[in-house]
C-alpha positions as CSV (number, residue, x, y, z in Angstrom):
1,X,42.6,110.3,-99.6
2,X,44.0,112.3,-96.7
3,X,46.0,111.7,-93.9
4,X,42.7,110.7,-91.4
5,X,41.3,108.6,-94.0
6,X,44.5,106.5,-94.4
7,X,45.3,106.1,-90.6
8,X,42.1,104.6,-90.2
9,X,42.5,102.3,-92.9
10,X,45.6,101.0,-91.9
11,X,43.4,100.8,-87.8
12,X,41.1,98.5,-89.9
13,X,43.6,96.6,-91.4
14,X,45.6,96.1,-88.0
15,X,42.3,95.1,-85.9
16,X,42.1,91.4,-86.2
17,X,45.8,91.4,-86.4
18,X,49.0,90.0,-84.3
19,X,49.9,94.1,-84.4
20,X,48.8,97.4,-84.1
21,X,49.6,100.8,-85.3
22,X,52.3,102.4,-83.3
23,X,50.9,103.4,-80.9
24,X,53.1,107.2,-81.2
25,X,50.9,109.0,-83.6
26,X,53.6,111.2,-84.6
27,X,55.2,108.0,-86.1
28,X,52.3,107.0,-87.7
29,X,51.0,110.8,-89.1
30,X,54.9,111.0,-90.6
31,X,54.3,107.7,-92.6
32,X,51.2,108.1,-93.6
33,X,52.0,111.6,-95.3
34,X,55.1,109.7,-96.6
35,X,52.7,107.1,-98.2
36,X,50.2,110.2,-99.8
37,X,53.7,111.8,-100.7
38,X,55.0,108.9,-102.6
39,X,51.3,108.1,-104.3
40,X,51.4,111.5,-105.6
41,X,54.7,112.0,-107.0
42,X,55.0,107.9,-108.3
43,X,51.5,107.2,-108.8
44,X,51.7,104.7,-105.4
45,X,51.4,104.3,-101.7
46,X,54.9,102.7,-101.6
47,X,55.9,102.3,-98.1
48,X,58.2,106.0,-97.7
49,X,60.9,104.2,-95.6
50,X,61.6,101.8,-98.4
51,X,63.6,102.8,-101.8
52,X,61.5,102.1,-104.9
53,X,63.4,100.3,-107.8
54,X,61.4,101.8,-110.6
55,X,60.3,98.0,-111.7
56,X,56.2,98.3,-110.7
57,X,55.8,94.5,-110.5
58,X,59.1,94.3,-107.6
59,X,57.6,97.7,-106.3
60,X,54.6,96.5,-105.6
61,X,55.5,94.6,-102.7
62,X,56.8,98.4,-101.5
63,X,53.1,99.6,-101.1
64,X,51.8,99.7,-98.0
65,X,51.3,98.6,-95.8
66,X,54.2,96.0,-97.3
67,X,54.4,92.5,-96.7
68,X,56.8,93.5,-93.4
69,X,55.9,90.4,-91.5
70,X,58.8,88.6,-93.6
71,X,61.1,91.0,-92.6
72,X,63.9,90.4,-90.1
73,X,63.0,93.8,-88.3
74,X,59.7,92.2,-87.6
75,X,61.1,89.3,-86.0
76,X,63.7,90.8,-84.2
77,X,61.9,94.3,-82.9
78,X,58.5,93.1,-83.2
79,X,57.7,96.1,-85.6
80,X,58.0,96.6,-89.4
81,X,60.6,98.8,-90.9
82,X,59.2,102.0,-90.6
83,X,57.7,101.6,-87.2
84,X,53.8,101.7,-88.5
85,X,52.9,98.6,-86.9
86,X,54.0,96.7,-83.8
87,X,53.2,93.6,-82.4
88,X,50.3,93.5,-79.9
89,X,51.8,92.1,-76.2
């Protein structure tokens, strides 16, 4: 998958969603080659501002888009860790 491929899937994923993708693409092009990055060299899409344990099943919750909605960045900033999405206003 390349970079295009992946920013639209996470557009499709955000669509009928509280949040968007941030709407500065250069946050969003930097992640999303951090994602491919990470799938390349540890066989996963883990989320690149997040540090991998080397345990898959914790990891897991690492891929992502991750589960950043239970994250106190997301209720306090109205965005996940990385910046990826933001809440729609």
């Amino acid at each position: 998958m390349d970079k295009k491929k992946l920013i639209a899937v996470w557009e499709k994923f955000a669509e009928k969603n509280d949040f968007k993708l941030n709407p500065n693409i250069e946050i969003v092009e930097m992640v999303a080659e951090g994602a491919l990055n990470n799938e390349k060299n540890h066989g996963m899409k883990y989320c690149p501002c997040r540090v991998s344990s080397g345990d898959f099943e914790k990891d897991l919750l690492l891929v992502c888009p991750c589960n950043f909605r239970i994250q106190k960045t997301w209720a306090e900033k109205g965005e996940c860790w990385c910046s990826l999405f933001v809440k729609r206003k």
